[in-house]
C-alpha positions as CSV (number, residue, x, y, z in Angstrom):
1,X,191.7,-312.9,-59.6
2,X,195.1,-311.6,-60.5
3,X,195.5,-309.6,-63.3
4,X,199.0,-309.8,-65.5
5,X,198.0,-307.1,-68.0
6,X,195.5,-304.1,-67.4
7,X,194.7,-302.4,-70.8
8,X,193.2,-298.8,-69.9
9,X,192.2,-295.4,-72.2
10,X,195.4,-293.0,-72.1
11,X,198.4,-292.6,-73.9
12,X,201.9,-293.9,-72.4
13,X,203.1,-291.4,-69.4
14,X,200.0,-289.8,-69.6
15,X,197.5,-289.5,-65.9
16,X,195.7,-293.0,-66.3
17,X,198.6,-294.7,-66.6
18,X,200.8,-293.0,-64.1
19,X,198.3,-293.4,-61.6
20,X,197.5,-297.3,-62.5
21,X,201.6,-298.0,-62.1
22,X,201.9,-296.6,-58.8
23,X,198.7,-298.4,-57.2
24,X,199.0,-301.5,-59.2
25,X,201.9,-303.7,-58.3
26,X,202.9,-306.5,-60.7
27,X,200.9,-305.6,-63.5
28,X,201.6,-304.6,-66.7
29,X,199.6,-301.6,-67.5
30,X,199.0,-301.0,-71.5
31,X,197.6,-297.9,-72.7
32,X,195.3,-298.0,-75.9
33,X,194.2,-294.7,-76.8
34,X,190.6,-294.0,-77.3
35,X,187.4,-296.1,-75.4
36,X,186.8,-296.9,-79.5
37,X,189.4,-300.2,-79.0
38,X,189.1,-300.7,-75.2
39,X,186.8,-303.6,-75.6
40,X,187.8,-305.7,-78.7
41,X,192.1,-304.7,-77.5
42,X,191.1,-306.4,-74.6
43,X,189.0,-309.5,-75.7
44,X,191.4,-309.9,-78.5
45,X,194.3,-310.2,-75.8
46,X,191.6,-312.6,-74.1
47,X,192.7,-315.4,-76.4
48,X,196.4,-315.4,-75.4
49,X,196.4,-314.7,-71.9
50,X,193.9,-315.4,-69.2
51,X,194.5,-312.8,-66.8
52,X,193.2,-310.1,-69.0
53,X,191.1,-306.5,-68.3
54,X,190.5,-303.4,-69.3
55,X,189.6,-300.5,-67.1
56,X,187.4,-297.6,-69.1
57,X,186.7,-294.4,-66.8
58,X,184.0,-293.0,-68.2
59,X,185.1,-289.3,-68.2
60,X,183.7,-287.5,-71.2
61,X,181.6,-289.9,-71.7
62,X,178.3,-288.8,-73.4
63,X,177.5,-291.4,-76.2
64,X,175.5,-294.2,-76.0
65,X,176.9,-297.6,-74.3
66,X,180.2,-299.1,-76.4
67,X,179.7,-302.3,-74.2
């Protein structure tokens, strides 16, 4: 399935996103911060556009499940 908007952790300009707009053609890559607003940022969204995800990746990840 396509995806139109890819929300990921990061800050704009920062590694995540740089490296997800260079592989990633055609899709409009948001960053949101902290994993804290991955999930309801991206269900949220969800409700306007269909072609909605979120990538989290884990890295410094020690508490429990946010899923």
């Amino acid at each position: 399935m396509p995806v139109s908007r890819l929300y990921c952790e990061g800050v704009y300009k920062g590694p995540d996103t740089r490296v997800l707009l260079r592989i990633l053609d055609h899709t409009d890559v948001v960053p949101v911060g902290t994993k804290h607003g991955l999930a309801r940022r991206t269900l949220g969204a969800k409700d306007i556009r269909k072609s909605v995800a979120c990538l989290r990746d884990r890295d410094f990840d020690f508490d429990e499940d946010l899923s």
